[in-house]
C-alpha positions as CSV (number, residue, x, y, z in Angstrom):
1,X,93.4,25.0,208.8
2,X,92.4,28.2,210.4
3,X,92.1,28.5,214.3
4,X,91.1,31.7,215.7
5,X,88.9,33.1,218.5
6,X,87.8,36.2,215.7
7,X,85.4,34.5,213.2
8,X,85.8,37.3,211.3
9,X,89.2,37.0,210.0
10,X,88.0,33.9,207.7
11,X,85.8,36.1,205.6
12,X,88.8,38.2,205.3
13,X,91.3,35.4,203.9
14,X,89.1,33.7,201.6
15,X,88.2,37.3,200.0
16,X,92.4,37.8,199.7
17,X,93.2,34.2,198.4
18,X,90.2,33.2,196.6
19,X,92.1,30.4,194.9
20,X,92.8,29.2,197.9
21,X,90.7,26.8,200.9
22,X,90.8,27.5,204.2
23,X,89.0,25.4,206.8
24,X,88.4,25.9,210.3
25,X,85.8,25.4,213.0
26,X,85.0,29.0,212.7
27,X,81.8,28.2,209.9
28,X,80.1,27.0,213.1
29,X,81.4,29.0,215.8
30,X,79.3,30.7,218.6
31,X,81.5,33.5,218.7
32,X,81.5,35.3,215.3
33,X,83.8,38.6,216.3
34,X,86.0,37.4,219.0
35,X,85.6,35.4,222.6
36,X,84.4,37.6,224.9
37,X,84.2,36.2,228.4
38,X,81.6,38.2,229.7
39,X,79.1,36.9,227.2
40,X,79.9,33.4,227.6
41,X,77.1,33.7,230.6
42,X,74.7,34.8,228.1
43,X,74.9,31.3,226.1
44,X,72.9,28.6,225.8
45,X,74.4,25.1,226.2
46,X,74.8,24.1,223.0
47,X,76.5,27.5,222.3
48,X,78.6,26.1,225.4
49,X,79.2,23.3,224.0
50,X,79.9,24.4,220.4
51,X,82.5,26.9,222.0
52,X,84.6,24.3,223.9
53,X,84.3,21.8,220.7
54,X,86.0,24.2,218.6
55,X,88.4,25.5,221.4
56,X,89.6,21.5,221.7
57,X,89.7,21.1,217.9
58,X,91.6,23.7,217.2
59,X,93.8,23.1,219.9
60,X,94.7,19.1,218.6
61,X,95.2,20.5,214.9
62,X,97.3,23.2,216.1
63,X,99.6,20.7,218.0
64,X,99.0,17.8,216.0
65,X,100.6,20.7,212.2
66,X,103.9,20.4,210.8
67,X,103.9,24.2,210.5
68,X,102.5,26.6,212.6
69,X,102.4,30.2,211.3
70,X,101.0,32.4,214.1
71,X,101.2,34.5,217.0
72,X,103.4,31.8,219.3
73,X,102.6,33.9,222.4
74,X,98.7,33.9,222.7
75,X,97.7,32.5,225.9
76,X,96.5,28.9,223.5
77,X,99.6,29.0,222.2
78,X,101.2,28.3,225.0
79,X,98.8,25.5,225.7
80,X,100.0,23.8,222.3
81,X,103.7,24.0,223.4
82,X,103.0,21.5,225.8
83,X,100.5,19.4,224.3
C-alpha cells in the first residue's frame, strides 16, 4: 500500500518494479502532483470529499501495517504515532 500526498510517485514505482503491485488511493486522487493548500479552495465538493477520503484511508492503513517504510517525521506521520 502506497500513501502519499504526490500522485506522481506511483507512476514512478510501478515503472521500477513492474513485477510488482502497488495499491493506494492515489488512482483516484484529486491531487495528482502534490497537496497544495491554496488550491484546495478551488475544488469542488466531491474533489473535497475525495481528498479527505483518501487522507483518512491512508491514514488507518498506515496505522493499522506491520511495517512502515517511510519518512516517520511528515506532519501525518506524526498523526499515525498516536493513532
Amino acid at each position: 500500500f502506497v500513501a502519499s500526498d504526490d500522485c506522481s510517485v506511483m507512476a514512478d514505482i510501478r515503472q521500477l518494479r513492474p513485477n510488482w503491485e502497488f495499491v493506494g488511493e492515489c488512482d483516484n486522487a484529486t491531487e495528482d502532483n502534490g497537496f497544495i493548500l491554496a488550491s484546495a479552495k478551488h475544488w469542488t465538493l466531491e474533489q473535497t470529499d475525495r481528498h479527505y477520503e483518501k487522507f483518512i484511508t491512508e491514514m488507518i492503513a498506515m496505522a493499522s501495517a506491520k511495517y512502515f517504510i517511510g519518512v516517520s517525521t511528515t506532519n501525518v506521520s506524526f498523526w499515525i504515532y498516536f493513532m
